[in-house]
N, C-alpha and C positions, 0 to 999 in steps of 0.2 A: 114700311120704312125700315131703312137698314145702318144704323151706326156706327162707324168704325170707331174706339173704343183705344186711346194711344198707353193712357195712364189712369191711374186713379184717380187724379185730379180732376179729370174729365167725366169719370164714371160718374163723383158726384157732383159733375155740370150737369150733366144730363136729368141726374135724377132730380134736381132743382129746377130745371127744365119741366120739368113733368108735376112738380108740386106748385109753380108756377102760373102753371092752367088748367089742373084739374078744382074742383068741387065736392063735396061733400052729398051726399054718398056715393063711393069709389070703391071697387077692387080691382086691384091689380095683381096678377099672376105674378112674379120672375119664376123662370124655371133656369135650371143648367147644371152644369155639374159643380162641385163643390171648389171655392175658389175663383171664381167664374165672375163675380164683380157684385152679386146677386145684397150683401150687406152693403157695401160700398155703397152701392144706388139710391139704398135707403135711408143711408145717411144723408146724403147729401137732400135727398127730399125731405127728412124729417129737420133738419138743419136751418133749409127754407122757410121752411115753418115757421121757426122761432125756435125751436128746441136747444137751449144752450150748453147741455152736459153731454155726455157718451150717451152712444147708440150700438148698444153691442148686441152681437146675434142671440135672437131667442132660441137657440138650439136645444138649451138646457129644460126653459122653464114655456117653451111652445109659444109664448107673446106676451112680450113686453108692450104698455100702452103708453102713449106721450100726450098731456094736453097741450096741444098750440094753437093760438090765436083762438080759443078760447071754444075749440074744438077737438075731436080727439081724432090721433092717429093710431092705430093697430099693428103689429108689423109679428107676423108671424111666422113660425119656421116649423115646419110638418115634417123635417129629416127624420126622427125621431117618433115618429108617428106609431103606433102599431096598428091601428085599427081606426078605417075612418069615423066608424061608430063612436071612438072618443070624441071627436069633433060635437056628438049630437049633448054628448055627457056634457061639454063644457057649456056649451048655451051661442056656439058657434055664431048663430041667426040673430043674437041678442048684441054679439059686436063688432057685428057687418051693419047694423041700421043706422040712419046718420051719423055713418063715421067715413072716414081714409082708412082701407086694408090693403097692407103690402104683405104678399101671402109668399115665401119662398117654399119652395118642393111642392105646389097645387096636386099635382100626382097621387099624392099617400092623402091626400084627403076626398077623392075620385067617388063621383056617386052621392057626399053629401053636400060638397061646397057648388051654392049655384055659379051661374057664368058669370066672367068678366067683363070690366069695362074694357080693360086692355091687358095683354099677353107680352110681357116682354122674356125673347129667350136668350140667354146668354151663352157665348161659345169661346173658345181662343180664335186667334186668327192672326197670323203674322206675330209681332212680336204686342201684339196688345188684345182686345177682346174685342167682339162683334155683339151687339144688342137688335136684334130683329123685332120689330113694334108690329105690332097687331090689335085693331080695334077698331075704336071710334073715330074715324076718316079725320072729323072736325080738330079732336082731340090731339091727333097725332102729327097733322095739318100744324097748330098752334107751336106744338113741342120743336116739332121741327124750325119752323121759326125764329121760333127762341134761342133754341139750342147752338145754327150755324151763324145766325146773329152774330 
């Protein structure tokens, strides 16, 4: 599935979209390049949620965590990565298990983070962005739905 992507507004439809019909436990990839919509998305799905303060990038401090609805979302940013062997340091496994992980840069954590439920990659395209969906047929089936709804 492939999204065409006008404004920010929409970026976090989509990602609302996606917090809409996923379940508990989830990872999700974004990958793209910096600027790319990759926070934006996350907001909007952590927003869905119930989250009612800021959602700012964990670039600094690798993952900030949100309890909503009475569950926990993760949203993590590996730019800043040195080594994916940090990942093993943090206890990486211990808040990927019943939880929602939105994992930005997947890349720099290669070899210790297992596979996703879903792959979203973000790109420019015309005067807005492109989000390309990969995964769970059912999953992405739903989003979509939702989403041009």
């Amino acid at each position: 599935m492939i999204v065409e992507i006008p404004d920010e507004k929409q970026m976090e439809r989509l990602g609302a979209s996606f917090a809409e019909v996923v379940s508990s436990p989830v990872l999700i990839f974004l990958q793209g390049d910096l600027g790319m919509g990759k926070t934006t998305f996350a907001r909007g799905f952590i927003r869905y949620l119930g989250h009612q303060g800021n959602v700012k990038s964990p670039t600094y401090t690798l993952v900030e965590p949100y309890t909503v609805g009475g569950g926990m979302v993760y949203h993590f940013d590996l730019y800043r990565l040195c080594d994916p062997e940090e990942l093993e340091l943090m206890g990486i496994r211990d808040y990927l298990q019943d939880s929602i992980s939105l994992l930005e840069w997947p890349g720099r954590g290669a070899g210790v983070l297992p596979a996703p439920s879903v792959v979203l990659s973000f790109r420019e395209s015309g005067s807005g962005r492109q989000v390309e969906c990969e995964g769970d047929s059912a999953t992405l089936r739903l989003v979509e739905e939702r989403f041009s709804g």
